[in-house]
N, C-alpha and C positions, 0 to 999 in steps of 0.2 A: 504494500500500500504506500505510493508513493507521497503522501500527503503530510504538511508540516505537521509537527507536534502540538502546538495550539490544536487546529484543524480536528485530530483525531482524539487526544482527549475529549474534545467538546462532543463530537460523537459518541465514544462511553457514557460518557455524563447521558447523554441525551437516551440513549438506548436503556442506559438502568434507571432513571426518571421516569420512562412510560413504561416499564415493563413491570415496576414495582409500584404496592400505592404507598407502602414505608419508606423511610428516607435511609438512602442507601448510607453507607458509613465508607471514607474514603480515607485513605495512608496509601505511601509511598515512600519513597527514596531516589534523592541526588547526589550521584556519587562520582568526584572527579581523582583519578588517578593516573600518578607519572611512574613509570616501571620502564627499570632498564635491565635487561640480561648480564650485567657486567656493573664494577661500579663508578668504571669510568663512562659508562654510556655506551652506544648512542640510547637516548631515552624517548619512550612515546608517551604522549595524551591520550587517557582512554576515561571522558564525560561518559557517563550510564542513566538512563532515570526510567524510573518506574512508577506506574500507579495503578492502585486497586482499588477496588469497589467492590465491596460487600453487601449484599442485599437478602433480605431473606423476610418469608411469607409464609403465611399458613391458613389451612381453614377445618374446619370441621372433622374431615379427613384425609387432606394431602399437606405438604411443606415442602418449601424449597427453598434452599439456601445454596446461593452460590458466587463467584468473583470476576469481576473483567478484571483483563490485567493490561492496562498498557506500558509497552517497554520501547527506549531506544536509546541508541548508543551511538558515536561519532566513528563507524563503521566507513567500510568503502562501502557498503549499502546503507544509508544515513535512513532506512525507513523507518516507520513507524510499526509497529509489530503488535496488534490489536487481537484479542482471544478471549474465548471463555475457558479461563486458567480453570476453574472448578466447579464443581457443583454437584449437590445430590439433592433429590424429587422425591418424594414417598408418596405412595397413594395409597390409603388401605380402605379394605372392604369389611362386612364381619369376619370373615374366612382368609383371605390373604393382605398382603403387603407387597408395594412393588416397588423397589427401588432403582433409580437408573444416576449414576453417581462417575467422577471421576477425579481424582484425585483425592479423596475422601477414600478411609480406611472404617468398612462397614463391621471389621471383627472376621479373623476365620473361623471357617466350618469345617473342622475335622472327621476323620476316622479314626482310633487309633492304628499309633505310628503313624500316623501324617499320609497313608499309604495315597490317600484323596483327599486334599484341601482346597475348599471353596473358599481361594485368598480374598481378604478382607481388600485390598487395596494390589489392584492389578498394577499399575503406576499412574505416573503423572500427569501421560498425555493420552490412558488407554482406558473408554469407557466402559461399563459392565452393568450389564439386566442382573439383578437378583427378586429370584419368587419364594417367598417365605407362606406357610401355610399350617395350620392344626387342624384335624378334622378327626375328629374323637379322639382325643389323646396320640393321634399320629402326627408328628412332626415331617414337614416337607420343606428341605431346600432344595433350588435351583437356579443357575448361574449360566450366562453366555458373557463371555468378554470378546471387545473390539479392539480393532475397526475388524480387524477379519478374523468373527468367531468359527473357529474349528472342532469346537467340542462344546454341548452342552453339558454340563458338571450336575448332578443332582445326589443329594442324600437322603434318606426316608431312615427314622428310627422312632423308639416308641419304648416308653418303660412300663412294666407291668410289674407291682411290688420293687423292689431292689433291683431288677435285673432289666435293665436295658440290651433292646435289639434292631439290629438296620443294617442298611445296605448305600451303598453308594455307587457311581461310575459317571464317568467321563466318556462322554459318548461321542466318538468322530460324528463328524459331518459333511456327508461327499460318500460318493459312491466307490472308493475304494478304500474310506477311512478307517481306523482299526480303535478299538474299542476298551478302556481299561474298567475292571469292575471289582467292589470286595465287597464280602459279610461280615457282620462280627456282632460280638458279644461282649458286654460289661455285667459285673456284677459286684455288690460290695456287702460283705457277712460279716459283722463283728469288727476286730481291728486290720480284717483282710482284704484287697480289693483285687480282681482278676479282671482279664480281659483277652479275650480270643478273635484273632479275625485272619480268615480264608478271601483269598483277590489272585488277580492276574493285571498285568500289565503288555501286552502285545502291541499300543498306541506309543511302547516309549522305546528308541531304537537301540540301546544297550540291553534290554531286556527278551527272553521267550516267550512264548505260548502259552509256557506251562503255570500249573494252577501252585501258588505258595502259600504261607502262614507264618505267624508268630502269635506266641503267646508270652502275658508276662503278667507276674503275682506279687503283690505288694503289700506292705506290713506297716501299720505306725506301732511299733512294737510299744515305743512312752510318746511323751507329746513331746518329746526333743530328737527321737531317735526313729528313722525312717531305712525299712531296707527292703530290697527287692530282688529280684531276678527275671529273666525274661529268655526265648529261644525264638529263633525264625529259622528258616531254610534260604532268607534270603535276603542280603544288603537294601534298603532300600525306605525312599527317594535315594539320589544320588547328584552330589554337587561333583563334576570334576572325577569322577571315582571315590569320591571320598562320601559316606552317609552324611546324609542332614541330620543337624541335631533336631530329636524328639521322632526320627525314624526307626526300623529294625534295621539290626546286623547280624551278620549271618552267623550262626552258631550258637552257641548261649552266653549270656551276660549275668556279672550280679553288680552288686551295688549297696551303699550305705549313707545316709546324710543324715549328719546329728546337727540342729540347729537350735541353739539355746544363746538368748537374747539378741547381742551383736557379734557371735562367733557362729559360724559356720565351718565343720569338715565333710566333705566326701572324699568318695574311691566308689570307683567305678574299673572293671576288670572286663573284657570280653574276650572269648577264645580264641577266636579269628585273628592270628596272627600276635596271639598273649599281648595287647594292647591292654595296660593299666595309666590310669589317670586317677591323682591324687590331690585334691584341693584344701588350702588350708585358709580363710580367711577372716578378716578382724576388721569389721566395718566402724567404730571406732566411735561414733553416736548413732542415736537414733535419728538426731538431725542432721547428719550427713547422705549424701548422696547412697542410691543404688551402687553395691561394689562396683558393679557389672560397668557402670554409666565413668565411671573415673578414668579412665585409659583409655576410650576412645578418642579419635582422632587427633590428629599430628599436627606442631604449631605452626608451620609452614603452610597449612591447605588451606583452601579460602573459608572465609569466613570461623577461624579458627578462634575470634572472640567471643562466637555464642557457644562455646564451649562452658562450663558451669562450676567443672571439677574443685575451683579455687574457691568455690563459697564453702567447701568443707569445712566445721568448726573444733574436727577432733584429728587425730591421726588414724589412719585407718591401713591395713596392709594385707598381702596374701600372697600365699608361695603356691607355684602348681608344679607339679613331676610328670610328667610323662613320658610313656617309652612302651614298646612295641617288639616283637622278637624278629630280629636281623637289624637290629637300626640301633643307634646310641641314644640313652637317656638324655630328655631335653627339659630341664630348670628352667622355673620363671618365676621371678619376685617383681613384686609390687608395694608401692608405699604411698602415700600423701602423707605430708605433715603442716602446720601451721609454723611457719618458724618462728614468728613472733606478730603482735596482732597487726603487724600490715605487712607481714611475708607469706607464702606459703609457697611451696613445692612437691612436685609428685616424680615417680623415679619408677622406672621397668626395665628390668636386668634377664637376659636370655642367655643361656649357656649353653651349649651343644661339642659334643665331639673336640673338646677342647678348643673352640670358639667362643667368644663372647660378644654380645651387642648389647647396649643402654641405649636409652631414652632420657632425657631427664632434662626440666623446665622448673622455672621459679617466676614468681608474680612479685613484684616491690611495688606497693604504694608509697611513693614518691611523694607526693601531697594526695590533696583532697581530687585533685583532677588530673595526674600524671601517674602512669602507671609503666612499667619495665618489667619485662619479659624476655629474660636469657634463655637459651633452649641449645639444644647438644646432642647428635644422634648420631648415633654410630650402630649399622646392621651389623648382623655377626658373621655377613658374608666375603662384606667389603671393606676394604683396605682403608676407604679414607674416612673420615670422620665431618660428620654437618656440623656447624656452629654458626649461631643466628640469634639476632634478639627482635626484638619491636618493641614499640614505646607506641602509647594511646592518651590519648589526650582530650580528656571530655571536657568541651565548649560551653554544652549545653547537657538538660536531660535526651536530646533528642540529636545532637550534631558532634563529631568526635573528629577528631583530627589524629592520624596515624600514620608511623613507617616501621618497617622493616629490612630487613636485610641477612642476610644468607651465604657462606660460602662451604663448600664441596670439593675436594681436590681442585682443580683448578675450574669450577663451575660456580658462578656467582649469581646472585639474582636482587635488586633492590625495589623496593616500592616506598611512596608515600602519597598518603591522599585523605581528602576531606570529604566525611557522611554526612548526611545533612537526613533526618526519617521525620516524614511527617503525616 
C-alpha cells in the first residue's frame, strides 16, 4: 500500500470507528535506531512506528475482540503495512461455541502424551475454526487451521464416575491424504492415577502404519512427594528426532518429584538409551519468578529488556545432570542473586566432555533512571568469548533512550536508539 502514513492511519482509525460502537483503545510505538556492524561504522538509520487499535464487542451470545496494526519503517519499500494483527469471535449456541481466532492462544486440547493436540494458538499470522460442544455429558472438540487446512483435528471424551474415555484424530483432507487417530483411557483411585491410550500415526512421515500404545501410572504417595512410571512401544511426537516434552518414549520410564515449598527435586530415568535427568532446584521466594521463566533468552536479542528475571527479590538456583548411555554427562547450574538492593545478576554454567560455556549478566541501577547491563557468553563449543553491555535510560514512564554494544572474536555489532510507546 503505497500511501503516506498520515493517509493510512486515518484509514485504521476510520475502519475501527464504524466497525465498532465502543471506542477502540489505541498505543503504539516510535522507534528510531543507529546500528553499525563494527564500531567504527559504517552506520545506518533504521525510524520504525507502529500503531494498534484494540476494539472489542459483545452481545448476548457472541464477542469479539481484536487489533489493526499499523507498521512502517524507512525501508527501500517506505510502505505503509496495514492488517488485522489479531483477533478472536465466539458465537455460542445452547449446544456449541464457535471460535474463529488468530493470534490468540484458545488453550490446548490434548490426549494423553500429546499423541493429538488441538494447539491453542497455531501462530501469529495462521487462523483457526475451533467447535466446542457437550451433549449429554459428551465432550466435543474440533479444529481446522489456515490458510490451507489439511486436516481437521477432532477429540470426543466423556467421564462416567472416575474414569474418563475418548478418542481423537486428525483427519487428512484430499483424496490421497493419510489419517492419524488414538483411544485412551484415564482413570484416578485413591492416591493412584492411570492412563492408557492405543493411536496410529500414518499422516506423519517419520512414522508407520502400524497401530502403538503407552501406558503410565502415577502416585502422590505424600502431598510433597510424587512418583510415577510409564511404557510405550513408541517415541513420540517428535521435534528433530528428539520426543516433545509431555510425549511417550519408547520403552519404559520412571520418575520422582518431591516439591515442598520453594524447593523442588526430580529424576526422571528412561531405558531407551539409559537416559537419566536429575533436577535440583531452589526458587528462593514465593515472590520470585517461575524457575522455569529466569534463563530464558539472551541479552543480545531484541527486545531483550522485556525480559523480567531482575525483579527477583531473593536468590534462587538449580543444578541439572544429564546423561544418556554412549554420550558424556552434561552439568548445568543456574543462579540469580540480588547483589545489593540496586544490583542483581543471574549466571548459567554448562559443562560437557571437559568443555565449559557460561552465561552471565548483571543489572546496576545507576540512578533513579540509568541502568547498566554487562553481559559475557561464552558457548562450550566455541573458542571465542561475547562481551557486551547496554545502558537504558528512562526519559519518561513511556520513552527510554538506549545503547548497546557487543564484541565476538573479531565480530562487533553496536546500536543506540530512542522508544518513545504510547
Amino acid at each position: 500500500m503505497k500511501k503516506s502514513l498520515v493517509l493510512a492511519l486515518a484509514l485504521v482509525f476510520g475502519v475501527a470507528s464504524a466497525s465498532m460502537a465502543a471506542t477502540p483503545t489505541v498505543s503504539g510505538n516510535v522507534t528510531v535506531e543507529v546500528k553499525g556492524d563494527s564500531f567504527s561504522g559504517p552506520y545506518t538509520v533504521s525510524p520504525e512506528a507502529t500503531l494498534d487499535i484494540d476494539f472489542a464487542e459483545s452481545g448476548d451470545n457472541w464477542s469479539l475482540d481484536a487489533r489493526l496494526k499499523a507498521e512502517w519503517s524507512d525501508s527501500s519499500d517506505p510502505a505503509v503495512d496495514v492488517s488485522l494483527d489479531r483477533y478472536k469471535g465466539v458465537f455460542k449456541t445452547e449446544f456449541l461455541t464457535a471460535t474463529l481466532s488468530r493470534a490468540y492462544d484458545l488453550g490446548n486440547i490434548d490426549t494423553p502424551f500429546r499423541w493429538i493436540r488441538l494447539v491453542g494458538k497455531a501462530g501469529d499470522t495462521v487462523d483457526q475454526l475451533r467447535l466446542e460442544a457437550n451433549a449429554s455429558g459428551v465432550q466435543i472438540h474440533s479444529q481446522v487451521v489456515g490458510p490451507t487446512a489439511n486436516a481437521l483435528q477432532l477429540r470426543v471424551q466423556t467421564t462416567v464416575d472416575n474414569v474418563t474415555m475418548g478418542a481423537a484424530a486428525e483427519l487428512g483432507l484430499g483424496s490421497s491424504a493419510k489419517s492419524n487417530y488414538a483411544i485412551y483411557g484415564t482413570t484416578k483411585f485413591g492416591i493412584v492415577e492411570a492412563k492408557a491410550i492405543y493411536g496410529a500415526f500414518p499422516a506423519t512421515s517419520y512414522m508407520d502404519d502400524k497401530g502403538h500404545y503407552g501406558i503410565d501410572i502415577g502416585a502422590q504417595v505424600t502431598e510433597a512427594l510424587n512418583i510415577g512410571a510409564s511404557y510405550s512401544d513408541v517415541t513420540y511426537p517428535q521435534d528433530k528426532g528428539n520426543p516433545v516434552s509431555g510425549g511417550s518414549r519408547e520403552g519404559y520410564g520412571l520418575r520422582a518429584t518431591f516439591q515442598e515449598g520453594l524447593i523442588q527435586a526430580r529424576a526422571n530415568y528412561w531405558e531407551l538409551q539409559k537416559n537419566t535427568s536429575l533436577w535440583f532446584k531452589y526458587r528462593g521466594s514465593a515472590d520470585n519468578q517461575a524457575f522455569g521463566d529466569l534463563f530464558e533468552g539472551d541479552p543480545w536479542k531484541s527486545d531483550p529488556w522485556k525480559e523480567k528475571w531482575y525483579n527477583n527479590v531473593a536468590p534462587a538456583f538449580g543444578v541439572n545432570y544429564a546423561t544418556k548411555e554412549g554420550d558424556d554427562a552434561t552439568v548445568k547450574l543456574f543462579g540469580v542473586a540480588p547483589l545489593t538492593s540496586n544490583a542483581i545478576a543471574r549466571a548459567e554454567v554448562e559443562s560437557k566432555s571437559g568443555q565449559s560455556g557460561f552465561l552471565a549478566e548483571a543489572r546496576f541501577s545507576l540512578d533513579e533512571k540509568t541502568v547498566l547491563n554487562p553481559f559475557v557468553d561464552k558457548d562450550r563449543t566455541k573458542n571465542d568469548t561475547k562481551f557486551g553491555a547496554r545502558v537504558f535510560y528512562t526519559v519518561s514512564d513511556n520513552a527510554e533512550i538506549y545503547a548497546w554494544a557487543w564484541q565476538e572474536g573479531n565480530t562487533q555489532e553496536i546500536r543506540a536508539g530512542f522508544s518513545v510507546d504510547f
